[in-house]
C-alpha positions as CSV (number, residue, x, y, z in Angstrom):
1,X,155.2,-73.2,146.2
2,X,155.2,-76.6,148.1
3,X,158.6,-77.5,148.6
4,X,157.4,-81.1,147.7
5,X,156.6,-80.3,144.2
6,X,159.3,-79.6,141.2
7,X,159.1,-76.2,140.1
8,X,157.2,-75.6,136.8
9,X,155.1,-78.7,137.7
10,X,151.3,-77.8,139.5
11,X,149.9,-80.1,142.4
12,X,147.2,-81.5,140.8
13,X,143.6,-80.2,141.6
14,X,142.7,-83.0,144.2
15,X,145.7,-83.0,145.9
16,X,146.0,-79.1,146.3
17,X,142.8,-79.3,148.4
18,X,143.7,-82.1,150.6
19,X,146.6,-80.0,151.3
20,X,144.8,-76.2,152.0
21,X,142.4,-78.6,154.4
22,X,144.9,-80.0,156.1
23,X,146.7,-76.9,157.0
24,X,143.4,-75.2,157.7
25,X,142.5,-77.8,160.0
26,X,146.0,-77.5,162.2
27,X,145.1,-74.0,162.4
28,X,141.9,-74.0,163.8
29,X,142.5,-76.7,166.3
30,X,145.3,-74.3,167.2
31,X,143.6,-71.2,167.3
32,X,140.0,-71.6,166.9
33,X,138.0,-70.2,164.0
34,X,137.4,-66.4,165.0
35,X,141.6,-66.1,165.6
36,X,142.5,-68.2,162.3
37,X,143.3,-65.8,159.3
38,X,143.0,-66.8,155.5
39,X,146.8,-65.6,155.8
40,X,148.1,-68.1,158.7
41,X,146.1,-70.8,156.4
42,X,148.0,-70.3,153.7
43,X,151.5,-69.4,155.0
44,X,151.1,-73.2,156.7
45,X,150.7,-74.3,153.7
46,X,153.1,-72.5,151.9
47,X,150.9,-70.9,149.3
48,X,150.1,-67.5,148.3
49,X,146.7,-66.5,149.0
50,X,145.3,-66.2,145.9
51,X,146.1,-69.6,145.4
52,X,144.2,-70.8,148.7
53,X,141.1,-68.5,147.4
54,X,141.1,-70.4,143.7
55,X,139.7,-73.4,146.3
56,X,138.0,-71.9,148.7
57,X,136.6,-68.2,148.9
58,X,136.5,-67.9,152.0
59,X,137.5,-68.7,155.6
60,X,133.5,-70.2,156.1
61,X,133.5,-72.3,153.2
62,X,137.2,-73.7,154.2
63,X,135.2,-74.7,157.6
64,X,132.2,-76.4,156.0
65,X,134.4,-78.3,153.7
66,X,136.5,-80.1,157.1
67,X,133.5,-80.1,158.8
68,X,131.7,-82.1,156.0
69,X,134.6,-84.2,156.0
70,X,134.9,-85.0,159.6
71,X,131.2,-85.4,159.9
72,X,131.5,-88.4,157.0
73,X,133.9,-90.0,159.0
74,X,132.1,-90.3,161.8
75,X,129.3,-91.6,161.0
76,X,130.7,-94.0,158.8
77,X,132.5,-95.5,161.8
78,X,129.4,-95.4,163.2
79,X,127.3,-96.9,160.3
80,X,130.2,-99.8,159.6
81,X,130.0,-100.4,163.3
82,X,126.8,-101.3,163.3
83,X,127.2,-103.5,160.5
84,X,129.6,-105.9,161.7
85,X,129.4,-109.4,160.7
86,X,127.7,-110.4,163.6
87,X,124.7,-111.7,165.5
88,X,125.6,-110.6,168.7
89,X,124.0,-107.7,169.7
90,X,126.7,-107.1,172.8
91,X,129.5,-107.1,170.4
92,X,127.8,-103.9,167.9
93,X,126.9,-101.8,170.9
94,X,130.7,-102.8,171.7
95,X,131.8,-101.4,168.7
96,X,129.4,-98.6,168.4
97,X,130.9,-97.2,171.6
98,X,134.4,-98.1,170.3
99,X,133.8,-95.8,166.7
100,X,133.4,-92.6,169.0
101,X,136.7,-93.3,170.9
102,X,138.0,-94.3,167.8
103,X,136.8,-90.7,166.0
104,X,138.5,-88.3,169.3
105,X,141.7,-90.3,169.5
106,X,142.8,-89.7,165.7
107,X,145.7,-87.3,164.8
108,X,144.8,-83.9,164.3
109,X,142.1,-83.1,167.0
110,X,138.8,-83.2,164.0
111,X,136.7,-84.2,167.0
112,X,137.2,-80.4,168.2
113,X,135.7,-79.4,165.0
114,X,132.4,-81.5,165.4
115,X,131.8,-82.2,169.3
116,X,133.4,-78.3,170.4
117,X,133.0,-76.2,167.1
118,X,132.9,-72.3,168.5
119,X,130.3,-71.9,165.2
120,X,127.2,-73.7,166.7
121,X,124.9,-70.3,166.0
122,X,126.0,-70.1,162.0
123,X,123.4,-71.7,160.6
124,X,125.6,-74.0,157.9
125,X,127.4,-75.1,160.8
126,X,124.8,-75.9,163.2
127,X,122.2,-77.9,160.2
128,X,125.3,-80.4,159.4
129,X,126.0,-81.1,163.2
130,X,122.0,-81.8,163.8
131,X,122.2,-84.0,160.9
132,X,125.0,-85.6,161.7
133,X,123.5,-86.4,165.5
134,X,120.5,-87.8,163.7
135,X,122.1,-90.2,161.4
136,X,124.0,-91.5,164.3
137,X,121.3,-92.1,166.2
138,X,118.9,-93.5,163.3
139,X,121.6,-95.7,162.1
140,X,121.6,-96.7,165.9
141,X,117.7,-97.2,166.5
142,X,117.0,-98.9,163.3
143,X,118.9,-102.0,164.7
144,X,117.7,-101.6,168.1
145,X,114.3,-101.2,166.2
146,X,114.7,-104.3,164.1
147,X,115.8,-106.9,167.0
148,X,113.7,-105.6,169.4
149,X,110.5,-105.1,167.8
150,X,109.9,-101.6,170.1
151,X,108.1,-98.8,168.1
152,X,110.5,-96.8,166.3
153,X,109.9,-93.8,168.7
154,X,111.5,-96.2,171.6
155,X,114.0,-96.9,169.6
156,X,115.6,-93.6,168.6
157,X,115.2,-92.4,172.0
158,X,117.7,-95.1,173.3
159,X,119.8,-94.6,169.4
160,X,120.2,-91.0,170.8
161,X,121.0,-92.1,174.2
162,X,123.7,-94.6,173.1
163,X,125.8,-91.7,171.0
164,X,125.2,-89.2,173.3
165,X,126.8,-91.7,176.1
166,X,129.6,-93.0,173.6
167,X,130.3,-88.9,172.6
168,X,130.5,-87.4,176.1
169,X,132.3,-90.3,177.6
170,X,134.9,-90.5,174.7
171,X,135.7,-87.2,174.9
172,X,136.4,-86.5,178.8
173,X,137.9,-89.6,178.7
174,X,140.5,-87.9,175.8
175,X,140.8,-84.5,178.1
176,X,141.3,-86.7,181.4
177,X,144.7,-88.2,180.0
178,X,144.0,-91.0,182.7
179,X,146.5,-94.3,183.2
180,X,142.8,-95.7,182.3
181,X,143.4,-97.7,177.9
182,X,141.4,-97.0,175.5
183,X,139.8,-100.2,175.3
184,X,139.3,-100.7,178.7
185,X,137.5,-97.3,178.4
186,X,135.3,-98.4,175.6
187,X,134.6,-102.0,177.6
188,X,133.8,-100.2,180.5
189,X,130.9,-97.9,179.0
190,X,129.8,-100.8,176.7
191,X,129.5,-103.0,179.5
192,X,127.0,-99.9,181.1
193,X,125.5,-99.5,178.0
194,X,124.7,-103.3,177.2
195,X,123.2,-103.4,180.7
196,X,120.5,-101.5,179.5
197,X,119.9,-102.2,175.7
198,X,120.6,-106.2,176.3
199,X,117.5,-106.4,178.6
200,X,115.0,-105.1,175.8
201,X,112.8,-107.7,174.4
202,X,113.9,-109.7,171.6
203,X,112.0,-110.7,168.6
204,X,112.8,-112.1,165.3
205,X,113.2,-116.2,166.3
206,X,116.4,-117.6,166.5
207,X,118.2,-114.5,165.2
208,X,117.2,-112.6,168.6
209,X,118.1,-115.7,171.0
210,X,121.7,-115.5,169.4
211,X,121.3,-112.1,169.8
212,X,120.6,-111.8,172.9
213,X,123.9,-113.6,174.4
Protein backbone atom coordinates (compact mmCIF):
# COMPACT_ATOMS: atom_id res chain seq x y z
CA UNK A 1 0.00 0.00 0.00
CA UNK A 2 1.10 3.67 -0.59
CA UNK A 3 2.41 4.96 2.51
CA UNK A 4 0.49 8.18 1.47
CA UNK A 5 -2.83 6.72 1.76
CA UNK A 6 -4.86 5.76 5.27
CA UNK A 7 -5.28 2.18 5.46
CA UNK A 8 -8.78 0.89 4.59
CA UNK A 9 -9.11 3.85 2.22
CA UNK A 10 -8.29 3.02 -1.88
CA UNK A 11 -6.39 5.74 -4.13
CA UNK A 12 -8.89 6.57 -6.28
CA UNK A 13 -8.91 5.13 -9.96
CA UNK A 14 -7.28 8.27 -11.65
CA UNK A 15 -4.78 8.80 -9.24
CA UNK A 16 -3.56 5.12 -9.01
CA UNK A 17 -2.53 5.38 -12.65
CA UNK A 18 -0.73 8.64 -12.46
CA UNK A 19 1.09 6.93 -9.87
CA UNK A 20 2.03 3.17 -11.68
CA UNK A 21 3.11 5.79 -14.73
CA UNK A 22 5.17 7.60 -12.89
CA UNK A 23 7.05 4.87 -11.30
CA UNK A 24 7.20 3.04 -14.62
CA UNK A 25 8.55 6.00 -16.20
CA UNK A 26 11.69 6.31 -13.51
CA UNK A 27 12.26 2.88 -14.33
CA UNK A 28 12.72 2.85 -17.77
CA UNK A 29 14.73 5.98 -17.93
CA UNK A 30 16.83 4.02 -15.50
CA UNK A 31 17.07 0.84 -17.02
CA UNK A 32 15.60 0.91 -20.36
CA UNK A 33 12.58 -1.19 -21.48
CA UNK A 34 14.14 -4.78 -22.25
CA UNK A 35 15.89 -4.56 -18.38
CA UNK A 36 12.64 -3.04 -16.57
CA UNK A 37 10.46 -5.85 -14.96
CA UNK A 38 6.61 -5.58 -14.15
CA UNK A 39 8.22 -6.44 -10.60
CA UNK A 40 10.79 -3.35 -10.25
CA UNK A 41 7.58 -1.25 -11.59
CA UNK A 42 5.62 -2.05 -8.91
CA UNK A 43 7.95 -2.40 -5.97
CA UNK A 44 8.75 1.53 -6.93
CA UNK A 45 5.61 2.07 -6.46
CA UNK A 46 4.88 0.21 -3.63
CA UNK A 47 2.17 -2.02 -4.87
CA UNK A 48 1.64 -5.56 -5.33
CA UNK A 49 1.61 -6.77 -8.71
CA UNK A 50 -1.69 -7.70 -9.18
CA UNK A 51 -2.59 -4.40 -8.33
CA UNK A 52 -0.18 -2.76 -11.16
CA UNK A 53 -1.89 -5.52 -13.69
CA UNK A 54 -5.73 -4.34 -12.71
CA UNK A 55 -4.27 -1.01 -14.88
CA UNK A 56 -2.10 -2.24 -17.16
CA UNK A 57 -1.62 -5.86 -18.46
CA UNK A 58 1.35 -5.69 -19.38
CA UNK A 59 4.80 -4.15 -19.44
CA UNK A 60 3.91 -2.89 -23.48
CA UNK A 61 0.79 -1.35 -22.79
CA UNK A 62 2.43 0.47 -19.54
CA UNK A 63 4.89 1.88 -22.39
CA UNK A 64 2.27 3.02 -24.86
CA UNK A 65 0.38 4.64 -22.17
CA UNK A 66 3.77 7.25 -21.21
CA UNK A 67 4.58 7.24 -24.57
CA UNK A 68 1.01 8.62 -25.52
CA UNK A 69 1.46 10.86 -22.82
CA UNK A 70 4.73 12.28 -23.62
CA UNK A 71 3.87 12.47 -27.25
CA UNK A 72 0.68 14.96 -26.22
CA UNK A 73 2.96 17.06 -24.54
CA UNK A 74 5.02 17.71 -27.06
CA UNK A 75 3.18 18.57 -29.54
CA UNK A 76 1.09 20.72 -27.66
CA UNK A 77 4.13 22.80 -26.76
CA UNK A 78 4.58 22.77 -30.17
CA UNK A 79 0.99 23.50 -31.39
CA UNK A 80 0.55 26.42 -28.43
CA UNK A 81 3.89 27.72 -29.76
CA UNK A 82 2.85 28.33 -32.85
CA UNK A 83 -0.10 30.06 -31.72
CA UNK A 84 1.25 32.80 -29.85
CA UNK A 85 -0.46 36.01 -29.79
CA UNK A 86 1.65 37.38 -32.27
CA UNK A 87 2.29 38.78 -35.79
CA UNK A 88 5.77 38.35 -35.83
CA UNK A 89 6.85 35.50 -37.57
CA UNK A 90 10.61 35.69 -35.82
CA UNK A 91 9.11 35.45 -32.43
CA UNK A 92 6.90 31.81 -33.24
CA UNK A 93 9.90 30.16 -34.94
CA UNK A 94 11.55 31.58 -31.54
CA UNK A 95 9.25 29.83 -29.59
CA UNK A 96 8.92 26.78 -31.73
CA UNK A 97 12.58 26.15 -31.15
CA UNK A 98 12.17 27.05 -27.44
CA UNK A 99 8.99 24.11 -26.95
CA UNK A 100 11.67 21.37 -27.88
CA UNK A 101 14.25 22.67 -25.31
CA UNK A 102 11.53 23.14 -23.22
CA UNK A 103 10.15 19.18 -23.75
CA UNK A 104 14.21 17.58 -22.97
CA UNK A 105 14.89 19.83 -20.06
CA UNK A 106 11.70 18.66 -17.89
CA UNK A 107 12.19 16.37 -14.80
CA UNK A 108 12.07 12.90 -15.45
CA UNK A 109 14.08 12.36 -18.73
CA UNK A 110 10.28 11.66 -21.04
CA UNK A 111 12.35 13.03 -23.98
CA UNK A 112 14.34 9.56 -23.73
CA UNK A 113 11.12 7.89 -24.18
CA UNK A 114 10.16 9.78 -27.49
CA UNK A 115 13.57 11.02 -29.20
CA UNK A 116 15.75 7.59 -27.90
CA UNK A 117 12.99 4.84 -27.31
CA UNK A 118 15.03 1.28 -27.65
CA UNK A 119 11.27 0.14 -29.23
CA UNK A 120 11.44 1.92 -32.65
CA UNK A 121 10.88 -1.73 -34.56
CA UNK A 122 7.36 -2.55 -32.39
CA UNK A 123 5.12 -1.46 -34.50
CA UNK A 124 2.68 0.46 -31.72
CA UNK A 125 5.64 2.26 -30.86
CA UNK A 126 7.09 3.23 -34.08
CA UNK A 127 3.21 4.50 -35.70
CA UNK A 128 2.75 6.99 -32.55
CA UNK A 129 6.47 8.40 -33.01
CA UNK A 130 5.76 8.86 -37.05
CA UNK A 131 2.65 10.61 -36.05
CA UNK A 132 3.85 12.54 -33.70
CA UNK A 133 6.87 13.79 -36.18
CA UNK A 134 4.13 14.63 -38.63
CA UNK A 135 1.89 16.74 -36.51
CA UNK A 136 4.86 18.61 -35.51
CA UNK A 137 5.84 19.33 -38.73
CA UNK A 138 2.21 20.02 -40.15
CA UNK A 139 1.32 22.20 -37.35
CA UNK A 140 4.75 23.87 -38.46
CA UNK A 141 4.07 24.16 -42.38
CA UNK A 142 0.63 25.14 -42.18
CA UNK A 143 1.85 28.63 -40.80
CA UNK A 144 4.80 28.77 -42.91
CA UNK A 145 2.12 27.72 -45.59
CA UNK A 146 -0.36 30.41 -44.71
CA UNK A 147 2.23 33.57 -44.58
CA UNK A 148 4.16 32.52 -47.27
CA UNK A 149 1.88 31.58 -49.83
CA UNK A 150 4.50 28.48 -50.93
CA UNK A 151 2.67 25.19 -52.01
CA UNK A 152 2.08 23.09 -49.15
CA UNK A 153 4.67 20.52 -50.32
CA UNK A 154 7.45 23.53 -49.71
CA UNK A 155 6.14 24.10 -46.75
CA UNK A 156 6.22 20.81 -44.82
CA UNK A 157 9.51 20.17 -46.21
CA UNK A 158 10.91 23.22 -44.26
CA UNK A 159 7.93 22.24 -41.13
CA UNK A 160 10.05 18.99 -41.02
CA UNK A 161 13.30 20.79 -41.28
CA UNK A 162 12.54 23.27 -38.44
CA UNK A 163 11.68 20.17 -35.69
CA UNK A 164 14.14 18.13 -36.95
CA UNK A 165 16.76 21.17 -36.27
CA UNK A 166 14.89 22.24 -32.91
CA UNK A 167 14.90 18.13 -31.84
CA UNK A 168 18.61 17.27 -32.63
CA UNK A 169 19.98 20.57 -31.33
CA UNK A 170 17.88 20.42 -27.99
CA UNK A 171 18.90 17.22 -27.23
CA UNK A 172 22.90 17.35 -27.61
CA UNK A 173 22.69 20.44 -26.26
CA UNK A 174 21.00 18.47 -22.96
CA UNK A 175 23.88 15.64 -23.19
CA UNK A 176 26.71 18.42 -23.74
CA UNK A 177 26.02 19.92 -20.11
CA UNK A 178 27.82 23.01 -21.63
CA UNK A 179 28.35 26.56 -19.50
CA UNK A 180 26.26 27.50 -22.77
CA UNK A 181 21.83 28.76 -21.03
CA UNK A 182 19.14 27.46 -22.22
CA UNK A 183 17.90 30.39 -23.75
CA UNK A 184 20.87 31.43 -25.25
CA UNK A 185 20.78 28.00 -26.77
CA UNK A 186 17.36 28.36 -28.11
CA UNK A 187 18.33 32.13 -29.48
CA UNK A 188 21.13 30.90 -31.00
CA UNK A 189 19.41 28.07 -33.26
CA UNK A 190 16.42 30.42 -33.81
CA UNK A 191 18.48 33.10 -34.93
CA UNK A 192 19.91 30.17 -37.75
CA UNK A 193 16.67 29.11 -38.26
CA UNK A 194 14.98 32.54 -38.91
CA UNK A 195 17.81 33.20 -41.36
CA UNK A 196 16.29 30.84 -43.45
CA UNK A 197 12.48 30.83 -43.01
CA UNK A 198 12.40 34.96 -42.63
CA UNK A 199 13.72 35.32 -46.27
CA UNK A 200 10.66 33.29 -47.82
CA UNK A 201 8.16 35.44 -49.63
CA UNK A 202 5.52 36.96 -47.79
CA UNK A 203 1.90 37.25 -48.81
CA UNK A 204 -1.21 38.13 -47.11
CA UNK A 205 -0.98 42.34 -47.16
CA UNK A 206 -0.22 44.04 -44.16
CA UNK A 207 -0.28 40.87 -41.94
CA UNK A 208 2.95 39.61 -43.83
CA UNK A 209 4.94 43.06 -43.75
CA UNK A 210 4.41 42.86 -39.87
CA UNK A 211 5.37 39.61 -40.23
CA UNK A 212 8.18 39.83 -41.78
CA UNK A 213 10.11 42.11 -39.09
Amino acid sequence: MDPSTPRGQRMPRSERRAQLLEAAQAVFVERGYHAAAMDDIAEHAGVSKPVLYQHFPGKLELYLALLDQHCDTLERLVREALARPTEDNKDRVAATISAYYDFVSREGAAFRMVFESDLTSVPQVRARLDSLELSCAEAIADVIAEDSGIPDEQAMLLGVGLAGMAQITARHWLAAESDLARDDACALVSALAWRGIGSLPRTGGERSEAAHG
